[in-house]
C-alpha positions as CSV (number, residue, x, y, z in Angstrom):
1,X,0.2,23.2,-10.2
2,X,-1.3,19.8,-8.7
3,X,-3.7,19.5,-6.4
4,X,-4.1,15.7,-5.4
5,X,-1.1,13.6,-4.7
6,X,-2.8,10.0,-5.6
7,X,0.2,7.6,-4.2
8,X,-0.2,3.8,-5.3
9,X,1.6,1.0,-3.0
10,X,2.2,-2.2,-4.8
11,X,1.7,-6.1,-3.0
12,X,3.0,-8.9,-2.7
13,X,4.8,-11.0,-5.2
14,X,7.1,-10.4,-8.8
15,X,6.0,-6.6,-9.6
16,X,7.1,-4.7,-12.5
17,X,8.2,-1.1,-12.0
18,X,5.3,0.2,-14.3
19,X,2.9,-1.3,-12.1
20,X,0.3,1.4,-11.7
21,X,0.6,2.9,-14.5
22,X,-2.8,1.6,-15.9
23,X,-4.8,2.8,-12.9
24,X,-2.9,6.2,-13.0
25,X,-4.3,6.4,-16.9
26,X,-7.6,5.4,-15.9
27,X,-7.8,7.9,-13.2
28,X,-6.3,10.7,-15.7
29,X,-9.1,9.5,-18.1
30,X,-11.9,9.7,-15.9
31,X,-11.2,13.2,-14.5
32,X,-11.1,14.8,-18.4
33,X,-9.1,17.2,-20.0
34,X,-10.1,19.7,-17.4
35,X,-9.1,18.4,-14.3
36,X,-6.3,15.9,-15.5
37,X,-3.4,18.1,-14.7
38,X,-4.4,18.7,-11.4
39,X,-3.4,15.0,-10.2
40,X,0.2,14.1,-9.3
41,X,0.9,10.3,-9.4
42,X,3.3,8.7,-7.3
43,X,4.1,4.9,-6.9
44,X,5.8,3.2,-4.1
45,X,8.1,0.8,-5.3
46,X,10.2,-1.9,-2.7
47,X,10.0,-5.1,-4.7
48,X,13.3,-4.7,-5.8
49,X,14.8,-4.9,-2.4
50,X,13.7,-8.2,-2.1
51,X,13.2,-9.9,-6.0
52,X,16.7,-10.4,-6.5
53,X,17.0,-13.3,-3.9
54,X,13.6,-14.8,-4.6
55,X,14.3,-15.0,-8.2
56,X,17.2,-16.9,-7.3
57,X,15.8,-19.1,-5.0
58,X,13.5,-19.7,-7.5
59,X,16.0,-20.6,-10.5
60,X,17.5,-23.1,-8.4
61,X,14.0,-24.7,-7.1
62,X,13.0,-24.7,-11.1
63,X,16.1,-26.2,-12.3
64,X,17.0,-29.3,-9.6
65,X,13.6,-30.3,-9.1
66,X,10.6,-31.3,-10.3
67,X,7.6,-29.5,-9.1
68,X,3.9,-28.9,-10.2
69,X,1.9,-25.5,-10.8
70,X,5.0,-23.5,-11.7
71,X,2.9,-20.4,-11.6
72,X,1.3,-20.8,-8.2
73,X,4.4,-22.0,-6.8
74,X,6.2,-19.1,-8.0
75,X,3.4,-16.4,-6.8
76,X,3.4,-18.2,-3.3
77,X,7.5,-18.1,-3.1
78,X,7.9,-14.7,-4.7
79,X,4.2,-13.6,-2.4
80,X,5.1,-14.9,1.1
81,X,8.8,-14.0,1.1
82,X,8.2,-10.8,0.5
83,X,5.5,-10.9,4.1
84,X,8.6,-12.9,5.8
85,X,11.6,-10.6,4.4
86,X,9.4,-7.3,5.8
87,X,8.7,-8.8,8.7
88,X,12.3,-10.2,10.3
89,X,14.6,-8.2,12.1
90,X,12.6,-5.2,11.1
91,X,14.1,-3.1,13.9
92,X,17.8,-3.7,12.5
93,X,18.9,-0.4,11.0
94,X,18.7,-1.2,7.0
95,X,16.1,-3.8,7.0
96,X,13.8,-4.5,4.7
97,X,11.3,-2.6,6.8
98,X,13.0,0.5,7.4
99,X,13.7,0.4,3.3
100,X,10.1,-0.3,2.5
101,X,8.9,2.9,4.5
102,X,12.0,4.8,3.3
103,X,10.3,4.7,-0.1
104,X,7.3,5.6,1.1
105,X,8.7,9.0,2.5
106,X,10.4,9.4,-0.4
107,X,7.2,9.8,-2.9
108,X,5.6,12.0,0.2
109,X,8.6,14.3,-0.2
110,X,7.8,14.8,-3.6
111,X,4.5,15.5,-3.1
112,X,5.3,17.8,-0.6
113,X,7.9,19.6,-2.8
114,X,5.4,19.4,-5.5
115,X,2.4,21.4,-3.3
116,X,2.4,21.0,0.3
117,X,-0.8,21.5,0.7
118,X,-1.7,19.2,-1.7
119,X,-4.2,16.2,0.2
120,X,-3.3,12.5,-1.0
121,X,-5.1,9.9,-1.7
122,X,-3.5,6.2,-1.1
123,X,-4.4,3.5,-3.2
124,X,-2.7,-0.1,-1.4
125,X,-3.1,-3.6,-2.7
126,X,-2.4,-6.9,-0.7
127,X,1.0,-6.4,1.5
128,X,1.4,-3.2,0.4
129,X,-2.0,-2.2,2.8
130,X,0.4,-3.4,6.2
131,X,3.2,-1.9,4.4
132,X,1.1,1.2,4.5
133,X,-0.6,1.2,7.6
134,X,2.7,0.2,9.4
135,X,4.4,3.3,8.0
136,X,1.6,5.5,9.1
137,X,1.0,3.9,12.2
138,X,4.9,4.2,13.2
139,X,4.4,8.2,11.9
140,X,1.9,8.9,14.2
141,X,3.2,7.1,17.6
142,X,6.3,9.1,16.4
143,X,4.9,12.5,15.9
144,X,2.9,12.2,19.4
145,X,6.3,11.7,21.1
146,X,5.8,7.7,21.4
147,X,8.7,5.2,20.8
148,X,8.8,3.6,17.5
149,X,11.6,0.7,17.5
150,X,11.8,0.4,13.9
151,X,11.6,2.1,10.1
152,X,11.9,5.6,9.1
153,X,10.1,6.8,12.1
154,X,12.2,5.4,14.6
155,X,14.3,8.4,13.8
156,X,13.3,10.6,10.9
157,X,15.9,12.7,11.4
158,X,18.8,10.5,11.0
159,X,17.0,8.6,7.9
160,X,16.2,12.8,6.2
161,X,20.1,12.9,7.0
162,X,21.0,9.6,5.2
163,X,18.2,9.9,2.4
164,X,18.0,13.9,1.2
165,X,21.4,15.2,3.2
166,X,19.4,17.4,5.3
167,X,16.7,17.6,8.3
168,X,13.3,17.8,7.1
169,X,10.9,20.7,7.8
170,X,8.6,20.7,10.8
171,X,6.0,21.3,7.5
172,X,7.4,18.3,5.8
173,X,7.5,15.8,8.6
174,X,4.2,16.8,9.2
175,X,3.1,15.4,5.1
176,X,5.5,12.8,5.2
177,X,3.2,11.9,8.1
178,X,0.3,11.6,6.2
179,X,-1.1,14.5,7.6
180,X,-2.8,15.4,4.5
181,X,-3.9,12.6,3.9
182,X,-8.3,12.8,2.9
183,X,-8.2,9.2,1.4
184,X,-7.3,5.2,1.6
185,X,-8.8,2.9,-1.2
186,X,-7.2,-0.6,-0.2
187,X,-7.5,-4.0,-2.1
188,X,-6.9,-7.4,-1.6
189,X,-5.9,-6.3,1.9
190,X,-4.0,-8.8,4.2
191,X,-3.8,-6.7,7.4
192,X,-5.5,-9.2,9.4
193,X,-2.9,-12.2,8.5
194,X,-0.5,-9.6,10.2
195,X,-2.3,-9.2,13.5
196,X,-4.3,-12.6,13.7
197,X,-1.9,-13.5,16.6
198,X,-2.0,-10.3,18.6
199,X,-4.4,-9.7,21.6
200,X,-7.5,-8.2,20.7
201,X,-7.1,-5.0,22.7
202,X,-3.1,-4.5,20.8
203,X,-4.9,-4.5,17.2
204,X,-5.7,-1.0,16.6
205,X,-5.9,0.9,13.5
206,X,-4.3,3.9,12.7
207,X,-6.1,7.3,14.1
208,X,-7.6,9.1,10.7
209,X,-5.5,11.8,9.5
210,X,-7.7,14.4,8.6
211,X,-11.2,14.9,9.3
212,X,-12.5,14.3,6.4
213,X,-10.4,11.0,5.9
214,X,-12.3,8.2,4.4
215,X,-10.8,4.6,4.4
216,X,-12.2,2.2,1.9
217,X,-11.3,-1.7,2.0
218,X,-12.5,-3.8,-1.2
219,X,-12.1,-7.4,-1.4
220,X,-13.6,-10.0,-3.0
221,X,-14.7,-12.7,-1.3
222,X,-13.3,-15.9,-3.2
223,X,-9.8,-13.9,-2.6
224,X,-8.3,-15.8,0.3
225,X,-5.8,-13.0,0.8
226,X,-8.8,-10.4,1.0
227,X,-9.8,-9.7,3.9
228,X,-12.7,-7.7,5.7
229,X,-11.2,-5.0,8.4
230,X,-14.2,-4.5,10.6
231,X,-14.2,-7.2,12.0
232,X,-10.9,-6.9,13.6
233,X,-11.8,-4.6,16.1
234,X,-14.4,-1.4,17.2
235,X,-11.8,0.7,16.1
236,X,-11.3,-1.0,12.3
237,X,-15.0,-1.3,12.8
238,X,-15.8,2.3,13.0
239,X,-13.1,3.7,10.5
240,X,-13.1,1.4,7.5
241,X,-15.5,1.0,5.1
242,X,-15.7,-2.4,4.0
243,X,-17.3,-3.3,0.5
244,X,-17.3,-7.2,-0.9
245,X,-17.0,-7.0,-5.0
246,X,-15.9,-9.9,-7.4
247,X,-12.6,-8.8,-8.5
248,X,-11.7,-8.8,-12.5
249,X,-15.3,-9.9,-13.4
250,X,-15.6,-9.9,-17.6
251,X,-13.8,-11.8,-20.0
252,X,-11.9,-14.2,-17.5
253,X,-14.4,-14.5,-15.3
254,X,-14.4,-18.7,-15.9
255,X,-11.1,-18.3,-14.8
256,X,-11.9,-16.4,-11.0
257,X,-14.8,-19.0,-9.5
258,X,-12.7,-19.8,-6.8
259,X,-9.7,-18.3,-5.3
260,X,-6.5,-18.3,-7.8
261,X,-3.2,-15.7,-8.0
262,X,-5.2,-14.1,-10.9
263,X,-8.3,-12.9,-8.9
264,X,-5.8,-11.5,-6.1
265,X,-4.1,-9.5,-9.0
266,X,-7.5,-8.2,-11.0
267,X,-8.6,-5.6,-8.8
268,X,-7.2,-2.4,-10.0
269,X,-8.7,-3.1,-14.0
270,X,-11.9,-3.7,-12.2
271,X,-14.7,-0.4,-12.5
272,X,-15.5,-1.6,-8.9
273,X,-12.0,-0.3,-7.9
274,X,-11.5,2.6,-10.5
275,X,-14.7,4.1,-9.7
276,X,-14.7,5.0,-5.9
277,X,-11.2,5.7,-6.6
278,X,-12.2,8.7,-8.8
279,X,-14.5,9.9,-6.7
280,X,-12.1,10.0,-3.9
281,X,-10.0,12.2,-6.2
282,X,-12.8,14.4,-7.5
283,X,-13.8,15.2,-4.1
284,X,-10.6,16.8,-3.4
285,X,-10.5,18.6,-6.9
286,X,-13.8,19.9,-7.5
């Protein structure tokens, strides 16, 4: 039986299905033959809910026009419609909000059917990090009896309903809640592009999960779309571990000087990333 649900959230921009299943090798590799089968990999997948209309917008740009840096034009069409599409209307039952965190729950409720005991470990990159932190942000206002005006949590019940055919167990609400949750390894994290505007005393972090949850932001520093979280707040400041590395250092490092869509992408093939990861995991398993 598993005991560490390690669940992977994708960012921003054209994402294959497949997407973690490097790190989800590396992390089976690193733990050995003896404690491989312990870890059950899950990965969040909403690109599809928006690709199909930026690819098209996309076709049409590429073939009545001319325009320059095809591949950084696509990455910032593909990149920052995907932080507009999550972001408008969210509270409309069916956005692409409520969808986003509906897959979310979904690969919790696995876990949860899997062991549910079993402690998870996230692992966020870019957009998926608000994607995260909104879902478990909403989860908790919700579980403490607060109003949440949009997403899964807005009414659980009705989405369990709609989703699985049934109501979820007190047990499972409480995991689809993240209330197992020991870890949080986030890269390339863009959670302050999402409360920049807000009043300082309205950005607040989510409350740790467990007591022994440990959240761990890397970015690089020539990543414009990696931020620091500390700063944000005395809240941020005393839950998040912060840690500045140079993402996808090695055999294209000429290529990641300065900021480009490739060093936003390298983080997760970086030993700066896979390490701490591991140990996240072992600490659970051993």
């Amino acid at each position: 039986m598993p005991t560490v649900a390690l669940v992977a959230v994708h960012g921003m921009g054209e994402t294959p299905r497949d997407y973690a299943a490097g790190v989800f090798g590396q992390m089976r590799a690193r733990l050995g033959p003896d404690l491989r089968e312990r870890l059950a990999c899950y990965s969040v997948y909403y690109q599809d809910i928006l690709q199909k209309n930026e690819q098209t917008v996309w076709n049409r740009v590429d073939r009545q026009s001319k325009v320059h840096y095809d591949e950084l034009r696509k990455f910032m069409l593909f990149g920052f419609a995907d932080a507009a599409g999550l972001e408008n209307r969210k509270e409309i039952p069916g956005s692409v909000y409520e969808l986003a965190q509906g897959e979310i729950a979904r690969n919790l409720l696995g876990a949860c059917t899997a062991n549910h005991a079993m402690p998870v470990v996230f692992l966020a990159h870019s957009l998926g990090c608000q994607v995260l932190s909104s879902y478990l942000y909403d989860a908790q206002k919700a579980r403490a009896g607060g109003r949440v005006e949009a997403g899964v949590w807005r009414d659980i019940d009705g989405w369990a309903r709609m989703a699985v055919g049934r109501v979820l167990s007190e047990r499972e609400k409480h995991y689809l809640a993240g209330g197992t949750c020991s870890g949080m390894l986030t890269t390339g994290c863009n959670i302050p592009i999402f409360v920049a505007a807000h009043r300082n005393m309205h950005i607040k972090p989510i409350a740790p999960p467990t007591p022994i949850f440990h959240w761990l932001n890397l970015y690089d520093p020539d990543d414009v779309l990696g931020w620091p979280l500390q700063p944000l707040s005395e809240e941020y400041r005393v839950l998040v571990e912060d840690r500045a590395i140079n993402a996808g250092q090695g055999a294209v490092n000429w290529m990641l000087k300065s900021w480009n869509p490739l060093s936003h992408s390298a983080y997760w093939q970086d030993n700066a990333v896979l390490e701490p990861l591991a140990g996240m995991i072992r600490r659970m398993i051993e």
